[in-house]
C-alpha positions as CSV (number, residue, x, y, z in Angstrom):
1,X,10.4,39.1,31.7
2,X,7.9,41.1,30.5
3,X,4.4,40.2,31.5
4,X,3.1,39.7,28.1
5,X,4.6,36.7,26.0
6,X,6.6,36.6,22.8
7,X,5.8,34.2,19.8
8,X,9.2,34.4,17.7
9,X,8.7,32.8,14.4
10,X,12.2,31.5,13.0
11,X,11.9,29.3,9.7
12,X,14.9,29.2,8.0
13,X,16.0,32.9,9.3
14,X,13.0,34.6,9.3
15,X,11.4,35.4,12.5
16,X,8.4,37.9,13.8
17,X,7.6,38.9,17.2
18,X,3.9,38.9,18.3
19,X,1.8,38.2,21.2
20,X,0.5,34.3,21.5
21,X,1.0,32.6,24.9
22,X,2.2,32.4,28.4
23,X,5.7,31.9,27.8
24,X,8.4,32.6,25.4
25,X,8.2,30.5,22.4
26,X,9.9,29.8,18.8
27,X,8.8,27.6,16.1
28,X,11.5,26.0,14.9
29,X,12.1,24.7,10.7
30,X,9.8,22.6,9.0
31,X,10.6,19.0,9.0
32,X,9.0,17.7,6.0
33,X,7.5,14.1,5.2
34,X,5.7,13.0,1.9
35,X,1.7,12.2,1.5
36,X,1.0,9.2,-0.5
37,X,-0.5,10.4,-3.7
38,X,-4.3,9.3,-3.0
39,X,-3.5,12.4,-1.3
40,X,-2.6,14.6,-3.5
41,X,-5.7,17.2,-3.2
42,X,-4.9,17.0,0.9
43,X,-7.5,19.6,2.3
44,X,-7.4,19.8,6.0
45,X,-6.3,18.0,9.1
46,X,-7.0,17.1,12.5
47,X,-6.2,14.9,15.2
48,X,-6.9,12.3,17.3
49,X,-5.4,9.8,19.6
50,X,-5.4,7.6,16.2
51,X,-3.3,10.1,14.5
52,X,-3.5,12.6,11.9
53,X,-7.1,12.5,9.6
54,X,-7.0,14.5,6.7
55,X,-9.4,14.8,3.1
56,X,-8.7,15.5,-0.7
57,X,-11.1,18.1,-1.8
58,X,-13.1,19.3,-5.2
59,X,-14.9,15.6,-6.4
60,X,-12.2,13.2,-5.4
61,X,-12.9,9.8,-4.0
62,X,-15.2,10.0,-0.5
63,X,-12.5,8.5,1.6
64,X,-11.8,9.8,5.2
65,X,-7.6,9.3,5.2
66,X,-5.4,8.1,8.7
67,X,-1.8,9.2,8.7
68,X,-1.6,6.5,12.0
69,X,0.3,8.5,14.9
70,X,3.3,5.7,15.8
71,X,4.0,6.2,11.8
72,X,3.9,10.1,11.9
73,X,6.0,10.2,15.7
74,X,8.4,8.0,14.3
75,X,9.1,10.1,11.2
76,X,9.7,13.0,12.7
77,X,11.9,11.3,15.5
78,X,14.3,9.8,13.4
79,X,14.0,11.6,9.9
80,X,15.5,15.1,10.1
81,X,14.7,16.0,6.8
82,X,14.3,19.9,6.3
83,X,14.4,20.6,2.2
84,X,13.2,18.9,-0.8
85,X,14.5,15.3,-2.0
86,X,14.7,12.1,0.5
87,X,11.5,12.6,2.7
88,X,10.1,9.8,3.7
89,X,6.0,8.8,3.0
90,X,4.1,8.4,5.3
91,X,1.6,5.3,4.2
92,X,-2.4,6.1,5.0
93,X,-5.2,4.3,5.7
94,X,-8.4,5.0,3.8
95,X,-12.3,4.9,5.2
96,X,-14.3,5.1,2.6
97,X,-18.4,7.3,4.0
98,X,-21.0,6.8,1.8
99,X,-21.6,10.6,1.1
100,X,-20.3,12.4,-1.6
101,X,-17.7,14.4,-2.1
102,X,-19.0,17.8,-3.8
103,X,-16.0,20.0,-2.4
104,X,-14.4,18.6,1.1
105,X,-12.3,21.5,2.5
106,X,-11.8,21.0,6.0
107,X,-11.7,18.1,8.8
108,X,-12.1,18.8,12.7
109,X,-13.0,16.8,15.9
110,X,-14.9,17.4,19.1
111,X,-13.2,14.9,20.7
112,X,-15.7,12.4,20.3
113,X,-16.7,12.4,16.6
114,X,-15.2,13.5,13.2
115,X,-16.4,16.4,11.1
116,X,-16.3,16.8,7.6
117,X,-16.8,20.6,5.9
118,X,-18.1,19.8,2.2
119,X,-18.8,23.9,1.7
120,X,-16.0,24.5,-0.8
121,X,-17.8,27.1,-3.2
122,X,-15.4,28.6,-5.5
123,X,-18.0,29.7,-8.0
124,X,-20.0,30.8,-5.2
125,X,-23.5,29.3,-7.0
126,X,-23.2,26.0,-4.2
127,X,-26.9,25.8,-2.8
128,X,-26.1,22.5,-1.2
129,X,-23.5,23.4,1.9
130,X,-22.9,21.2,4.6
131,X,-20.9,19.6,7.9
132,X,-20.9,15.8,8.0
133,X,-20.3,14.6,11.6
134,X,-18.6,10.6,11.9
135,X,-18.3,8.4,14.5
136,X,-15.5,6.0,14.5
137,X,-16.8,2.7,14.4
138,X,-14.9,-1.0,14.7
139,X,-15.8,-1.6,10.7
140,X,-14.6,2.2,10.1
141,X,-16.8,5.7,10.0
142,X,-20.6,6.1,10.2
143,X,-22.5,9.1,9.4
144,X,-23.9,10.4,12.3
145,X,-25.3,13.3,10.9
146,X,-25.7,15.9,8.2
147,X,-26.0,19.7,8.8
148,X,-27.1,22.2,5.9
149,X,-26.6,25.5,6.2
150,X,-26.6,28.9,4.0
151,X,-25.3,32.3,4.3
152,X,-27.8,34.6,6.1
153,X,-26.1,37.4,3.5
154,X,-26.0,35.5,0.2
155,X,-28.8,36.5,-2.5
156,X,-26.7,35.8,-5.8
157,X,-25.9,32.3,-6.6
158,X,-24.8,32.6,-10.3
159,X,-21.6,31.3,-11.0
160,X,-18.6,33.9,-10.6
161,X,-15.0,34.4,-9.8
162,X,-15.0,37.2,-7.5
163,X,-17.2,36.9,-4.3
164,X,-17.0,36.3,-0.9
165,X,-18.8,33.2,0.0
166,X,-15.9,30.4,-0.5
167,X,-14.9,28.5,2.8
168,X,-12.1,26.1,3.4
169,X,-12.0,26.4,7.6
170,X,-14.4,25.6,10.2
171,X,-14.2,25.3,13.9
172,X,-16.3,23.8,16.8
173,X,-17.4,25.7,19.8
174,X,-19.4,23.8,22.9
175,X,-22.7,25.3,20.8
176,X,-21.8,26.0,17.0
177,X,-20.2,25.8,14.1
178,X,-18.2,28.9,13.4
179,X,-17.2,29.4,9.7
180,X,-14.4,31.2,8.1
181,X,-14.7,32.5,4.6
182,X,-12.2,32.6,1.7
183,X,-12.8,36.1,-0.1
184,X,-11.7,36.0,-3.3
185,X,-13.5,39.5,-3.9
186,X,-11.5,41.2,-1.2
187,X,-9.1,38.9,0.7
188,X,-11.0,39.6,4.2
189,X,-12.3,36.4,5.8
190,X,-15.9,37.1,7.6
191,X,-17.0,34.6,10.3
192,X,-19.9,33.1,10.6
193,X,-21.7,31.3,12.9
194,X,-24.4,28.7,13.2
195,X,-25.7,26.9,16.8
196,X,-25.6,22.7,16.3
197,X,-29.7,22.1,16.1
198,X,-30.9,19.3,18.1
199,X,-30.3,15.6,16.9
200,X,-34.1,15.5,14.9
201,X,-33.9,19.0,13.8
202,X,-33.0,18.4,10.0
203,X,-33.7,22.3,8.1
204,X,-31.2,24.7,6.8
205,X,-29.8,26.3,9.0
206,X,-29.0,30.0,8.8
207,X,-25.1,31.1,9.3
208,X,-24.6,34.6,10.6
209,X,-22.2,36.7,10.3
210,X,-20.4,37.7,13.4
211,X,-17.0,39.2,12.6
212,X,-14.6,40.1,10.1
213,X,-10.7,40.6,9.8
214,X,-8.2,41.4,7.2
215,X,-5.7,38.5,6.7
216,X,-4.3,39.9,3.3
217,X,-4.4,36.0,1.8
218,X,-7.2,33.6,1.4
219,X,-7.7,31.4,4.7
220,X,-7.5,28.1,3.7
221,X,-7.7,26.2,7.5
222,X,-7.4,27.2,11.0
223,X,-6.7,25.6,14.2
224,X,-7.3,26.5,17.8
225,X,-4.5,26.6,20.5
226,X,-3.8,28.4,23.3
227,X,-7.1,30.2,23.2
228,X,-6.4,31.7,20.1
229,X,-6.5,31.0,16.0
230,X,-4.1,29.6,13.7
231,X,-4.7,30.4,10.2
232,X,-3.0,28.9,7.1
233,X,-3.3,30.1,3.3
234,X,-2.0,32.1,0.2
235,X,-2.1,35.2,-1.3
236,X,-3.3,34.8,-5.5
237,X,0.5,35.6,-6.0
238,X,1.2,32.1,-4.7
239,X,3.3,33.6,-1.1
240,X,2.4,31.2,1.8
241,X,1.1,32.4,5.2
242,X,0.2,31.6,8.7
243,X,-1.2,33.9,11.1
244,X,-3.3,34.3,14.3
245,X,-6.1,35.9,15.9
246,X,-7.1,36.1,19.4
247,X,-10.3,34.0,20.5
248,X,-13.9,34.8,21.2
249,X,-12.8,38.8,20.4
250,X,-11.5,38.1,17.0
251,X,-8.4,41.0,17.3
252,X,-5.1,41.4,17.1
253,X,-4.3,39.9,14.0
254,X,-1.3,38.8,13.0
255,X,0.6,37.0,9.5
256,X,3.9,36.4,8.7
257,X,5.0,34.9,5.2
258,X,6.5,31.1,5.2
259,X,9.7,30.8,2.9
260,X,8.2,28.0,0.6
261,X,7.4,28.0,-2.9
262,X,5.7,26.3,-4.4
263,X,3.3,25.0,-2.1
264,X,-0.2,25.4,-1.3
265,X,-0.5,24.9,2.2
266,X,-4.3,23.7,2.7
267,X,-4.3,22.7,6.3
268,X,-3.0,23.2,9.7
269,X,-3.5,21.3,13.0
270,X,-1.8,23.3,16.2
271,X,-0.9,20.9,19.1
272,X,1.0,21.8,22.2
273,X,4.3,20.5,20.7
274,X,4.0,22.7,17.6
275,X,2.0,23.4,14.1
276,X,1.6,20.4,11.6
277,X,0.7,21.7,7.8
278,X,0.3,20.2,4.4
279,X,0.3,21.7,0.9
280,X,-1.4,19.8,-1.5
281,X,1.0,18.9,-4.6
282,X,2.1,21.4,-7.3
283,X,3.8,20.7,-10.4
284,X,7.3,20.6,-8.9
285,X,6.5,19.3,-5.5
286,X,4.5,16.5,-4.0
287,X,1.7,17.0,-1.6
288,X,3.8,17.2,2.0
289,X,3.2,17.4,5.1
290,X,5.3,20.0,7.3
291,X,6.0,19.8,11.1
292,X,7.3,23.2,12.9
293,X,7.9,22.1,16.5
294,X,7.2,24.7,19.3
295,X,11.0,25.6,21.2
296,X,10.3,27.4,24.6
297,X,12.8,29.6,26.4
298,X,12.3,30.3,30.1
């Protein structure tokens, strides 16, 4: 076998060959299970050992969401359900932070503590972005701590269609925060970059741009596996994509389209089993939550 691994992407007969791991590897279907509808606006995921967390975004309640993990294992263990019509829902429970919800876009962990992105900025005039960080508590979540930030690049704030200083995706390195832009001016997504400041350091801090690809779509959420990115999103035509980028170097991008529409797919969470997505809900379909389990072949 050759020395460099294959990533075969098969959903319902489509596949693309590319280079992702250490061993051969398809992703199977999409099993599909139904969000309740207090998540309708469903905006990222990530998990825990609790489960799946996940967030509605754009001025909805400020309620953290659990999809519990013996309720999302058991779905997917005994309800093979693979197109629309019959999925089950998956109940949620709700924690309710006592911050608001301007635009919540994205949810990721450290492994210790929850963090919120509320740096949605579709008009691109948002003056007031920041990363909430949560601790799990017995009674629920407590803020930890808030982190401002602005773009190091951004001089106009007036209130437009067409610019580049949206965001839906976030990651966390051992030292930062690394940001990764939704272009609606030129459907590039740049990354920037911003170091956590020490616990009593409260200013603005300033994000800086480090890198720049070419996804063709608007990035909506990425995940890190493998030592490598997983992007979701959409192209303004309303095609679905995921795709992936190499680590730390940022090359070697790769996309290839998902055969389901409509959808909005708003957040992925890669584990070592496979990629779990949901699309928030359309006029014709529910918000959902997909599961593409990882097959390898030795």
């Amino acid at each position: 076998m050759n020395t460099k691994s294959i990533i075969a992407i098969a959903v319902l007969g489509m596949s693309v060959s590319t280079v992702f791991s250490q061993k051969n590897l398809y992703i199977s279907r999409a099993q599909m299970m139904l969000l309740e509808k207090n998540l309708e606006e469903t905006s990222g995921l990530c998990m825990t050992s609790e489960g799946l967390w996940s967030i509605n975004d754009s001025h909805n309640p400020n309620e953290v969401h659990l999809l519990p993990k013996d309720s999302v294992d058991s779905q997917i263990e005994s309800n093979q359900c693979y197109f629309w019509g019959g999925q089950p829902v998956i109940k949620n429970v709700r924690f309710p932070i006592p911050v608001q919800n301007n635009d919540w876009e994205a949810i990721e962990t450290d492994g210790k503590h929850l963090f919120i992105g509320d740096f949605g900025n579709n008009a691109g005039a948002r003056r007031d972005l920041r990363i909430i960080e949560l601790k799990r508590v017995d009674t629920g979540l407590q803020v930890v701590k808030i982190y401002n930030f602005k773009y190091e690049n951004q001089s106009n704030f007036e209130r437009r269609k067409l610019h580049n200083f949206d965001c839906e995706a976030f990651r966390i390195t051992d030292s930062s925060f690394q940001l990764f832009t939704k272009n609606w001016k030129n459907l590039r997504c740049n990354i920037y970059e911003f170091k956590i400041p020490a616990d009593k350091d409260t200013s603005v801090q300033v994000a800086r741009k480090i890198a720049s690809f070419n996804p063709k779509f608007l990035v909506t959420d990425v995940s890190y596996q493998n030592e490598g990115l997983i992007f979701c999103g959409y192209s303004p035509s309303g095609n679905q994509y995921i795709g992936y980028l190499r680590d730390k170097t940022f090359n070697h991008f790769w996309r290839v389209k998902l055969p389901y529409k409509p959808a909005q797919f708003e957040a992925i969470q890669a584990t070592e089993k496979g990629l779990f997505l949901s699309t928030e809900s359309r006029k014709t379909m529910p918000a959902t939550l997909f599961y593409m389990p990882f097959i390898f072949v030795f």
